[in-house]
N, C-alpha and C positions, 0 to 999 in steps of 0.2 A: 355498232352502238345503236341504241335505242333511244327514243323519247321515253323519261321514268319517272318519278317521283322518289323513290327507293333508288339508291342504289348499289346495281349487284355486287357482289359481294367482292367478285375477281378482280372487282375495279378499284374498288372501296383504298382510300389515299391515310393514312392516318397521320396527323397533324397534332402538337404539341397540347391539344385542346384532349386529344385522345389520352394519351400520357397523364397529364393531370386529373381530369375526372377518375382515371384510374384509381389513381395515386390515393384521393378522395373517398372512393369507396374501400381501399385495400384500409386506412388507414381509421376510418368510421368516426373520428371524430367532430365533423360535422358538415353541414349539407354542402350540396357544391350545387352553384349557383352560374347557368349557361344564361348569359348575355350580351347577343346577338341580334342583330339586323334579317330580315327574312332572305329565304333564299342563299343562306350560306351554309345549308347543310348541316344545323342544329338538329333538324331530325334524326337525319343516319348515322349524326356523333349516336346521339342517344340510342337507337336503335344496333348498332355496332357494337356498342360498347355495354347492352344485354345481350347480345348475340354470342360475346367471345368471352360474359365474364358468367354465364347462368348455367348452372348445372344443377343435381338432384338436392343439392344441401343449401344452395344460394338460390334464392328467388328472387326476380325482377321482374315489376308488375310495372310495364307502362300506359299511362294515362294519359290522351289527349281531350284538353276542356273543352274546345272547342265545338265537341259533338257533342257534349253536356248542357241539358236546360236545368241546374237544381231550382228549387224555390227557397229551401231552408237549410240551415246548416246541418241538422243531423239527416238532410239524403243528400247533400255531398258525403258527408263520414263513413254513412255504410254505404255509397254507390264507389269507393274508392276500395271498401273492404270487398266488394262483391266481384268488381276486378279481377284483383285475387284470388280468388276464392274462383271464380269462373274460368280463368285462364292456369289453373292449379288442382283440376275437378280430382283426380285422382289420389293426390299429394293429399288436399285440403276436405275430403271429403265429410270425417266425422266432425273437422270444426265445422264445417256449412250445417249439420246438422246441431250442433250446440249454438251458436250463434243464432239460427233461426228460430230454437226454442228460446233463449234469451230475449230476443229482439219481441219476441211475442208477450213475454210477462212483464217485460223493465220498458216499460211507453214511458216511465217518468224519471230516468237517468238522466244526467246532463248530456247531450249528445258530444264533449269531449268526452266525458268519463266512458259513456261509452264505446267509442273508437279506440280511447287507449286499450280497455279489457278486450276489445277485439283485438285488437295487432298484436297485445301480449301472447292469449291463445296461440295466436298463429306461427308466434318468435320458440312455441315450445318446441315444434316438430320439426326446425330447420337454423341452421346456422346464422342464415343472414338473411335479412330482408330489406332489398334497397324497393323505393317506391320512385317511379320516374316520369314525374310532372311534369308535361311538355304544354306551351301554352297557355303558362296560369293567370296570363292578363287577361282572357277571356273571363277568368274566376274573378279579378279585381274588381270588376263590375257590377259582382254580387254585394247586396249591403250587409252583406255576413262575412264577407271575405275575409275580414281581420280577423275573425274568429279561429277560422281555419289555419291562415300561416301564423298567429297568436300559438296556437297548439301545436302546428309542426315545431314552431321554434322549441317549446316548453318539453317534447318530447327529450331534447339535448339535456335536459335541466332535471327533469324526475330520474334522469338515469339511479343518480345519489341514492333513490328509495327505492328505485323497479331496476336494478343491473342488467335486466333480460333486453331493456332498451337500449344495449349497449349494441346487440343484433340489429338495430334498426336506422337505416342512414336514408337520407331520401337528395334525390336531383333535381332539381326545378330549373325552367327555361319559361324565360319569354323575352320580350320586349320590352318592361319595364326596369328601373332600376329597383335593386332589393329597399332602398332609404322610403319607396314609395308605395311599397308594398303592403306597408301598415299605414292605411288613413290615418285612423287618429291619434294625436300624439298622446297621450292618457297611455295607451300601450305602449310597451318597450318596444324600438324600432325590430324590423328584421334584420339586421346586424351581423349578424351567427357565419352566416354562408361566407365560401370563398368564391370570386368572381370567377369563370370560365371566361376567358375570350378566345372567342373562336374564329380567326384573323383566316387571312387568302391565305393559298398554297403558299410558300417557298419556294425560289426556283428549282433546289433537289426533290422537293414537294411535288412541283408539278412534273419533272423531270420520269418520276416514278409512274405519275399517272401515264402520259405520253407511254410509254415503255409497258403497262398494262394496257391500253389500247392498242398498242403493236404499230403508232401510228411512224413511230423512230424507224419503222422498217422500209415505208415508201414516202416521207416526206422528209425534205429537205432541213438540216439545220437552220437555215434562214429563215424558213416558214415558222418550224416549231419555236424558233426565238421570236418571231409577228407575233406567234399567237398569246406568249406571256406577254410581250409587252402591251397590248391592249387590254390585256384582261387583269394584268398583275397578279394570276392567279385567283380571281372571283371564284369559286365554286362551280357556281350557277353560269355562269357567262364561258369558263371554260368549257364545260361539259356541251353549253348548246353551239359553243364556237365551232369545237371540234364535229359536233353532229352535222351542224350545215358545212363544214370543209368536206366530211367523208358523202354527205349526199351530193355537193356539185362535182367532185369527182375530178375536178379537173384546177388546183390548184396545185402550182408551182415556185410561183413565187410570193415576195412580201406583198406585191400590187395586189396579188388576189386576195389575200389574207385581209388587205385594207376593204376591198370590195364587199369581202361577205359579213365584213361587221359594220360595214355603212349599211349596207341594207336591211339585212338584222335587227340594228338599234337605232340611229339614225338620220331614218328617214321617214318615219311617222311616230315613233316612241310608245310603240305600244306593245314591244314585246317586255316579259320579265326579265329583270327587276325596276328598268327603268321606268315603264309607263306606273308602277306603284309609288317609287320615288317621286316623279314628276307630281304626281299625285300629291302627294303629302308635303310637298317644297307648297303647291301652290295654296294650300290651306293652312298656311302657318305664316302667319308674318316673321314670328321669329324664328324660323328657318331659312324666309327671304335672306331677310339680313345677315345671316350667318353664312349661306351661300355665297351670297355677294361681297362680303369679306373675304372666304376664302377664293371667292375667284380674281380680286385686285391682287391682294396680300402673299396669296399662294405659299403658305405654311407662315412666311417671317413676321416676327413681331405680332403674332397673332391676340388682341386681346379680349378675344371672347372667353365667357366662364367657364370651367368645367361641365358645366351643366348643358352649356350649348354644346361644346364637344361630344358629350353625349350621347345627346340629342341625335346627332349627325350621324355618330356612330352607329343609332339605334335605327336610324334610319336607313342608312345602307352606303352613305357618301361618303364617309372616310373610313381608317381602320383603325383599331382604338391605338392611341397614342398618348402618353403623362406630357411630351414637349409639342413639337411642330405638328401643325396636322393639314395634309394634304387632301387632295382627291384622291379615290379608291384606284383609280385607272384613268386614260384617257378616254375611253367611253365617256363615263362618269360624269366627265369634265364637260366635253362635247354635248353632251346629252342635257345640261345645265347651263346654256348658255348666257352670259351677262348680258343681253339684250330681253330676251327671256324674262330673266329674274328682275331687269328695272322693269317689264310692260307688266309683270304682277302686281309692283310694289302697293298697297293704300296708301290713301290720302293720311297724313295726318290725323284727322277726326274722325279717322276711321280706325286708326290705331288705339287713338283715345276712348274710344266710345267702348270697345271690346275690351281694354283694358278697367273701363269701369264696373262692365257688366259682369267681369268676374268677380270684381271689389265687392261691388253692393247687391249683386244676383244670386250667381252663381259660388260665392264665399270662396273663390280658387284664387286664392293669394299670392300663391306661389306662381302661376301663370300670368298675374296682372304684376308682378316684379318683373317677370321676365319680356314682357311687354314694351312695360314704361324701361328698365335701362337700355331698351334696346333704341329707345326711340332719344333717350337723354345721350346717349353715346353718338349716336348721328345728326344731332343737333348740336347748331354750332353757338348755342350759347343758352343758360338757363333758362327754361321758360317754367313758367311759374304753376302752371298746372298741370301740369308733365310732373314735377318736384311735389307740387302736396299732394299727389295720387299718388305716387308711389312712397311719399313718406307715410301716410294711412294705409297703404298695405303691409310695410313693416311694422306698422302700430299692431296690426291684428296679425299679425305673424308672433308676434310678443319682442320683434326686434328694436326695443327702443332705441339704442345708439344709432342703428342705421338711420330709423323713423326724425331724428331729430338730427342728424346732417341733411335732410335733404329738404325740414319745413326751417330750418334755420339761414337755409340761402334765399330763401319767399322775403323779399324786399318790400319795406313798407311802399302803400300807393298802390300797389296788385292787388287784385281784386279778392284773391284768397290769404291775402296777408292776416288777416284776423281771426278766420278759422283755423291758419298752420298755428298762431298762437294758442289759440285755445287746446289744438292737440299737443303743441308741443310742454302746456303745463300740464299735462298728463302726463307724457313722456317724464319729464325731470318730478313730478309728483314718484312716479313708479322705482324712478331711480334715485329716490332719496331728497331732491333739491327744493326741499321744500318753499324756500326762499325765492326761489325764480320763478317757480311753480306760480307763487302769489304774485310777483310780479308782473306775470301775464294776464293773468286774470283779473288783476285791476287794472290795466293798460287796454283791455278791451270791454270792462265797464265806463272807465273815463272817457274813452275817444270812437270807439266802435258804435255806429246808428243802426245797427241788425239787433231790433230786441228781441227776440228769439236766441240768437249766438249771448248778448248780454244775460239773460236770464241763465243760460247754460254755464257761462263762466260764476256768475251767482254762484249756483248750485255746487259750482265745483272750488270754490272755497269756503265753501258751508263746510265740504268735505275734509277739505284742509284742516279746518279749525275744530272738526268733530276728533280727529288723531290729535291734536294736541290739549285736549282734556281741561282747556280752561277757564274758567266760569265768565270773563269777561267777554272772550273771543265766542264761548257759548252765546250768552247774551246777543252779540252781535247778530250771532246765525240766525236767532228769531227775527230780528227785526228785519233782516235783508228779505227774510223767505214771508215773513207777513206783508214787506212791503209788494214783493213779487204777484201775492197772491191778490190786494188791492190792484195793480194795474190790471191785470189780466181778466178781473172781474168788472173793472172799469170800460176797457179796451172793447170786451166780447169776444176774446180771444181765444184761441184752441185749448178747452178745459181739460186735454186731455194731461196736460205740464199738472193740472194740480193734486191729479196723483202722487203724483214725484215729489211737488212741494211739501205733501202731506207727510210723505214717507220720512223725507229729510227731516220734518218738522218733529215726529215721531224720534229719530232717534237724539235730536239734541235734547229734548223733555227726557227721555231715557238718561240721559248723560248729566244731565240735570239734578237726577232723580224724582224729577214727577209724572211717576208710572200713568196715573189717571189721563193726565194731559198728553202722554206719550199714547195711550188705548185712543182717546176719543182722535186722533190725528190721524191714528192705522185707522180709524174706521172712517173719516173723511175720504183717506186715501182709497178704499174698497169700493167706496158709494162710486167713484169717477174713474175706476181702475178697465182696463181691458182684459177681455179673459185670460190671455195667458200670463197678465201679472198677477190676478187674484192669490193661484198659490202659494207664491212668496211671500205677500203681504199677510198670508193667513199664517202663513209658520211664524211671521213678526209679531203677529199678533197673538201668537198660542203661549209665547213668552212673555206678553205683559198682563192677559188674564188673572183673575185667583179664584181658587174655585175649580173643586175637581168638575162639575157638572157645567158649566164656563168652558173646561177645557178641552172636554170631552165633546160638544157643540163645535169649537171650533175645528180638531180633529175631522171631527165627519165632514164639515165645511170645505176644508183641507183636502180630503181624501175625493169626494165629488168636483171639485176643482180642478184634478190633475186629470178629469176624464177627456180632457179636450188635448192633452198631450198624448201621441197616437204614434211618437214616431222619435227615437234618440234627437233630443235637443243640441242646435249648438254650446262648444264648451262657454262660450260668451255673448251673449247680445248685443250688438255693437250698438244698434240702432233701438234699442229700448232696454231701459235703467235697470225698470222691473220684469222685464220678461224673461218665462223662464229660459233655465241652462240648464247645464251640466251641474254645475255649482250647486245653483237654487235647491235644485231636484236630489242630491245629495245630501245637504242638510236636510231637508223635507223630513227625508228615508232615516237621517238619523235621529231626529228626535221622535219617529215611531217606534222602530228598532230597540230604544234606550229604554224611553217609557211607558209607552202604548202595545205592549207587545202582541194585545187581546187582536189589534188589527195589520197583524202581519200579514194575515192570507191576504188579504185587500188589494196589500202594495205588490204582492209575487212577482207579478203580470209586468208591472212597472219597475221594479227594477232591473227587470232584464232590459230596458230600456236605457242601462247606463253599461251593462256587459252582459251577455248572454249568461257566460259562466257566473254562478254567486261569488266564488272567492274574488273574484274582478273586479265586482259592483262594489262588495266591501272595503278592499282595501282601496278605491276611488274614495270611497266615501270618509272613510277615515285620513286622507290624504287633503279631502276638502275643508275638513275640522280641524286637522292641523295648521294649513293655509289660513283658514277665516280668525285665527287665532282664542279657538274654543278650547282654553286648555283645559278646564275639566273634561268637558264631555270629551275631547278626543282622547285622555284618561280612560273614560269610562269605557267608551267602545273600543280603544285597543285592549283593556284587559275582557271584554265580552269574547272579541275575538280571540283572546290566547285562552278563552275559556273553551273553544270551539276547534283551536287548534288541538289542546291537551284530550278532547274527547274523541278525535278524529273525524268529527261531524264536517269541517272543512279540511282540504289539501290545495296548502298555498303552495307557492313556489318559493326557492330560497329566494329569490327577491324581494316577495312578498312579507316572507317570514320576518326577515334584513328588516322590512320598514315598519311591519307593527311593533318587534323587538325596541327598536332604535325609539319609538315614542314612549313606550314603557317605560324605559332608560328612564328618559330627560325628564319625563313628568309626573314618574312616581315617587312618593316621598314615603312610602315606606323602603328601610333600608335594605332588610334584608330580601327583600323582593326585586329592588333595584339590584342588588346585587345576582342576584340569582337569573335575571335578565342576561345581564352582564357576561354571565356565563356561559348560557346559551348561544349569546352572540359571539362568544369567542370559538365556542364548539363548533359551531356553522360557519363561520366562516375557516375554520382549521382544516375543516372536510371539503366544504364545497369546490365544483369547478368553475361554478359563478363568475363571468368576468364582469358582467353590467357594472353599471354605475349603480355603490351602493352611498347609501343615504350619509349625508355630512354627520347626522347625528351619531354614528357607528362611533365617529372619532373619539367623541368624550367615553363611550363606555371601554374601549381599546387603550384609553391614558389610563381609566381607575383601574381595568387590570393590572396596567403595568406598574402603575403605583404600589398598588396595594402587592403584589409579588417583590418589588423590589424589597418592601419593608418586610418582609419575610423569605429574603433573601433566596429567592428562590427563581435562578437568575434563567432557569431552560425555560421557565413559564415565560418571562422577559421576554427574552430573545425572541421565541416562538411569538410574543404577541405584537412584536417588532416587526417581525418580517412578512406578520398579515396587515399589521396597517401600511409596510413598504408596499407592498403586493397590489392593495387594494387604493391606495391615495398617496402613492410614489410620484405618480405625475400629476398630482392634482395642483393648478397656478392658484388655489384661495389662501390667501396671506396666512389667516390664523392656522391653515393644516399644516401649511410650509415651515411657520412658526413649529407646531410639533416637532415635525419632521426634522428640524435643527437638531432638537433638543433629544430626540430619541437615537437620532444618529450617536451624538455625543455617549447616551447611555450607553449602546451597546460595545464602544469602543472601550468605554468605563471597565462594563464588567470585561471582556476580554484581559483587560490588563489586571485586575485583580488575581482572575485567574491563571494571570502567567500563559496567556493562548496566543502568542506572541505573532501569528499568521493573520490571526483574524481582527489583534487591533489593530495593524495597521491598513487592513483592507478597510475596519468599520472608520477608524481615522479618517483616512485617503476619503472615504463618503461622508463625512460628517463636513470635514472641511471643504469637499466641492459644495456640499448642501447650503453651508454658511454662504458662501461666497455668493453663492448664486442667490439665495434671501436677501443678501444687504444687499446688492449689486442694482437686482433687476427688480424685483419683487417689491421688498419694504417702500422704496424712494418712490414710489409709484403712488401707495397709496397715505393719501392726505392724515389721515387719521393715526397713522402708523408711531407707535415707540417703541421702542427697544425693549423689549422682555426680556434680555439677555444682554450682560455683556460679554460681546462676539468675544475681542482679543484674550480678556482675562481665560477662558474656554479653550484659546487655539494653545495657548500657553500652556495649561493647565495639560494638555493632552503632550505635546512637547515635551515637558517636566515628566511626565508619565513612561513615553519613549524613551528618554534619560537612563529611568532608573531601570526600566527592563530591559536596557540595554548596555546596561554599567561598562561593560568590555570592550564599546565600540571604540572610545577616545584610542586606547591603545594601539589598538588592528590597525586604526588612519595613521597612530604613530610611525607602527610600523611598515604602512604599504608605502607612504608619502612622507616621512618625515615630519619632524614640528613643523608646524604650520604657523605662519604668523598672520595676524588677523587681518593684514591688506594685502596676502595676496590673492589674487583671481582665482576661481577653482571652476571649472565646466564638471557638471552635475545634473543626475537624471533627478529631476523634480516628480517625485511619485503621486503630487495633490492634481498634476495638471497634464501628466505623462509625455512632459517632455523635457528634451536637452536644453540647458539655460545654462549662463554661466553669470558670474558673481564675485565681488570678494567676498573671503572666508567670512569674515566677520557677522557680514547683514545673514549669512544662511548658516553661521554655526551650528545654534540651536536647532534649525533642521534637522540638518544633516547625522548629528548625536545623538537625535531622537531616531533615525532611520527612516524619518519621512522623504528623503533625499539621500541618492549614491554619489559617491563626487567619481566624475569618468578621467581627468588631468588635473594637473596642478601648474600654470603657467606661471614660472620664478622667475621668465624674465622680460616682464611687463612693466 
């Protein structure tokens, strides 16, 4: 044996991780995704696994990022094709020549569009082409990176238009999890990939390596059993166990085998993997903690998250596990000592303080959750600012339910008690409650001395009473925001609030309808705005104008305003009203787009600023018009856009397609066009492989099919448009789909039994009545607002009745397999609604059982 980094090949162990990725490639239907801890031999899976599957028709190009500096997204794309192409020179020669002359004249392709037409070329001259990403967290880093696994994903999804992408599967490995691999949430997560885990040998696992090293030939059984038990098979830890055994040369027994891994690991912790683990335990609080759990706990009753499990995993201390999770090995254990892990631990305000700085700094939400539960878990009782920092990180995560269990245990007399209110009338504002919403918000104008937080809660039932459209509670909103704007001017207070007031003050004049008084307010608001509200307030403004030459002014105003935005805005402002976002900057784009077309080059620049790709930026944008509840205009730019699809000038994606389709639908009122929608949407989704989540709005155009086919009797359309919305919103818990879903179940059983298809009503039955049950059960009672759009029994009946007569012959056959039956006695019966054996008297389950929803198995005559 050798010290290696590779390993040779005679040695090489293959483990169930090998098997799968196979399995993976052989099968190409989508990426396979190695997620793994360092130092367990994700390399030489990968490397093994092009060794024994590449030959002259299959190519395997693998890429390590780590040795990668890109700057931009399109020289990752062609430094990925060039791979290829480089480690392929002979196979790929006359593409490297076409590609080079492409690359030379198309400087203005999208750099996805371009990479697909590259890989396509490449898919013409060979069978297969897997691509094998080994350390793509080094790429996560790049602030294009979404772009990149955005496209890997989307590659699974154009197959439908390009079949040649069928040829094309790719492997990715790193350290991260795939949920995290897509920053922003705007893109659909990376989702697609199946997990690789690539766990320690097995004892026959290791058994085999032993036996390729030839070590079973001069050591001992007892020895060879030491050396799994301390290592449990690690990879890494075997291979250097076994090195340092063959260099002292002189082990015999289990005492020695203890010796040379006390020395080894240890005794100063700095050889691999430990000294990197040790590493990363001491820079993580919430790995402290999680450590120190599993070292009291030692797997039982464990209840850290998935996410910490994870974690652990990712980091090299446990093996992944769905239940109990232990230490990897005793090393492991040892190497992590509970004395250790307390002389790390911070102070409390040290936990606090980093958990804010992700809140309000660094906007990493997700690590300032994982912070504060960790610190609300080992604390033995609610402390109050522990609770409203981590209920403001669920606020800005958009988790309001969580966000308001944890500001609603903030007990009045704490000193954060009044700002958890003010958040949590957002919270129950977002969630509908508008009622308590107010409630809070006058509970900390009446009794809260923070005017600052008073002035805030002001504003935020201005807001309240701007949604509910009425002239009184209008009225009021002036007066509150006039009176606001007197103190403040009285006070000498931070004029920057009267921005804000302006603005609010703007839209109740809007609401009002006195446009004048609404302009002079937006221009109040501009005089005392900050720069990066100006743009907003300019688009507010561009809508109360008149006057092409007016609005044409403000436009240009508009368009020099955005030059201070250099860099993709967050989706939301947390910490200022008017500053831009994602949002903002998306209306902006659409009222230039809609009406101002003359200054489209202007924005080019910036809208790559909300997605590299255009079809991206679009359908964001049209996504934000829907949200802001613009429904003309997101009208107008979803048919812009299907004007752009029908010319080929954009290529969305079937999800894409799904969401402009889906607004079409709902908010065109021309019929036959809505209908013609309609159709589309049934087409694309009849073809596609599309699993994502498609848009709620799909549902109404999937009922008017099925309507409008039923009354034209034209039951294979039905069915077919039955088993895309099964397909597609089978599992979906939103009342009104389930609602559907009742009601279609039922249909399809209908038509079966019209048609005498005697196999399939009772299956569509058997589903219709589990569907019911579970609506009334668990579903309807839940929610408040809920009535019966059906009634259930008269339905269950009706389908019963239906069984009856397509089954006229049955009374008979029971005659004759059991005799008459009289109505009390007991009958044991396989219940076909719930698949199981029940028994009963006859009576309560006749109708059942005659319908053939029910077999009767005995008849007990003498009960």
């Amino acid at each position: 044996m050798r010290s290696c980094t590779i390993v040779p090949p005679e040695y090489y162990v293959e483990r169930s991780a090998d098997k799968q990725i196979q399995s993976i490639i052989f099968d190409m239907e989508r990426p396979g995704y190695v997620l793994v801890a360092r130092q367990m031999g994700k390399t030489n899976l990968l490397l093994h696994t092009k060794t024994v599957l590449q030959d002259s028709e299959n190519v395997y190009v693998y890429i390590d990022f780590t040795s990668f500096d890109f700057t931009t997204e399109r020289d990752c794309f062609e430094e990925i094709v060039n791979i290829a192409l480089d480690t392929n020179e002979d196979l790929f020669a006359e593409e490297r020549r076409i590609i080079s002359e492409r690359r030379a004249v198309n400087s203005t392709m999208s750099p996805s569009k371009q990479f697909t037409s590259e890989i396509r070329l490449l898919l013409k001259k060979i069978d297969k082409l897997v691509f094998i990403l080994d350390e793509i967290d080094a790429l996560v880093r790049c602030n294009f990176s979404d772009h990149i696994f955005s496209q890997i994903r989307s590659h699974y999804f154009q197959r439908l238009n390009f079949p040649d992408l069928y040829k094309l599967t790719y492997i990715l490995s790193g350290v991260i999890e795939p949920k995290d691999i897509i920053k922003d949430p705007n893109i659909s997560p990376f989702n697609i990939g199946e997990k690789i885990y690539l766990k320690d040998f097995t004892m026959p696992e290791f058994e085999d390596f032993v036996k390729k090293i030839e070590f079973d030939k001069y050591l001992s059984q007892q020895v060879i059993e030491r050396i799994y038990y301390w290592t449990n098979g690690h990879p890494r830890m075997t291979w250097d166990v076994c090195l340092a055994i063959e260099k002292d040369g002189n082990v015999v027994n289990k005492e020695d085998v203890d010796r040379i891994v006390n020395d080894l690991y240890l005794v100063s912790f700095d050889h691999v993997p430990i000294d990197s683990i040790r590493t990363q335990v001491k820079n993580n609080d919430a790995l402290i903690s999680a450590v120190l759990e599993l070292s009291i706990k030692r797997g039982h009753s464990m209840s850290m998250t998935k996410e910490i499990r994870n974690r652990l995993y990712l980091a090299g201390i446990v093996d992944y596990s769905d239940t109990d999770v232990y230490f990897k090995n005793p090393i492991m254990e040892k190497a992590l000592p509970y004395s250790w892990l307390v002389s790390l631990q911070s102070s409390e305000s040290s936990y606090l303080q980093r958990a804010m700085e992700c809140i309000y700094v660094d906007k990493n939400y997700k690590e300032a959750i994982s912070i504060l539960r960790t610190m609300q878990k080992n604390s033995k009782e609610d402390k109050s600012n522990v609770l409203y920092n981590l209920g403001i990180a669920y606020f800005r995560q958009y988790q309001n339910t969580e966000s308001r269990k944890c500001l609603d245990k903030i007990v009045v007399g704490s000193s954060e008690y009044y700002d958890a209110l003010y958040w949590n009338a957002s919270n129950y504002e977002i969630q509908g409650d508008t009622t308590k919403a107010l409630e809070f918000y006058d509970t900390i104008i009446k009794k809260c001395e923070d005017e600052s937080l008073v002035v805030m809660a002001k504003i935020g039932k201005v807001d309240l009473f701007l949604n509910e459209k009425r002239n009184d509670k209008l009225q009021e909103s002036k007066s509150l925001l006039y009176g606001i704007l007197t103190q403040i001017e009285e006070r000498g207070e931070d004029f920057h609030q009267i921005s804000v007031i302006n603005y609010e003050l703007a839209l109740v004049e809007e609401r009002l309808g006195n446009m004048s008084a609404a302009l002079s307010s937006i221009d109040q608001a501009l005089n005392f705005a900050q720069p990066n509200e100006k743009p907003y307030l300019l688009y507010k403004k561009l809508r109360y104008v008149e006057g092409e030459n007016e609005k044409i002014n403000v436009v240009n105003m508009m368009l020099d305003s955005l030059m201070i935005v250099k860099r993709k805005p967050d989706i939301e402002d947390f910490d200022s009203k008017l500053g831009i976002n994602q949002f903002y900057l998306a209306l902006i784009f659409s009222q230039i787009i809609l009406y101002y077309p003359q200054y489209s080059n202007q924005i080019e620049d910036k809208i790559k600023l909300l997605y590299e790709r255009l079809e991206d930026a679009y359908v964001m944008i049209s996504k934000m018009l829907e949200s802001d509840k613009e429904k003309e205009e997101s009208l107008k730019f979803a048919l812009l856009l299907e004007g752009k699809i029908d010319d080929g000038s954009l290529k969305f994606s079937d999800e894409q397609l799904l969401w402009i389709f889906s607004v079409l639908y709902i908010r065109d009122v021309d019929e036959s066009h809505s209908k013609a929608v309609g159709n589309r949407i049934y087409d694309l989704l009849k073809s596609t492989n599309y699993s994502g989540e498609i848009p709620k709005n799909i549902t109404h155009s999937l009922v008017g099919i099925i309507n409008e086919a039923t009354e034209q009797h034209n039951y294979g359309r039905v069915n077919n448009a039955i088993e895309i919305f099964r397909k597609f919103f089978g599992s979906n818990m939103d009342c009104e789909i389930q609602a559907y879903l009742v009601f279609l179940y039922f249909r399809q059983a209908n038509i079966a039994y019209l048609q005498s298809d005697k196999e399939h009503f009772y299956r569509y039955g058997v589903d219709y009545i589990k569907m019911k049950n579970l609506y009334m059960e668990n579903i309807a009672p839940n929610n408040i607002n809920y009535k019966p759009p059906y009634n259930m029994d008269e339905f269950v009946n009706q389908l019963y009745d239906m069984g009856i007569e397509l089954n006229h012959g049955l009374s008979h056959y029971i005659d004759l397999m059991f005799g008459k039956l009289e109505k009390n006695l007991r009958v044991v019966y396989f219940n076909k609604e719930t698949n199981q054996i029940e028994e009963s008297k006859y009576k309560t389950v006749e109708k059942k059982i005659l319908s053939g929803f029910a077999e009767i198995r005995e008849v007990r005559r003498n009960r």
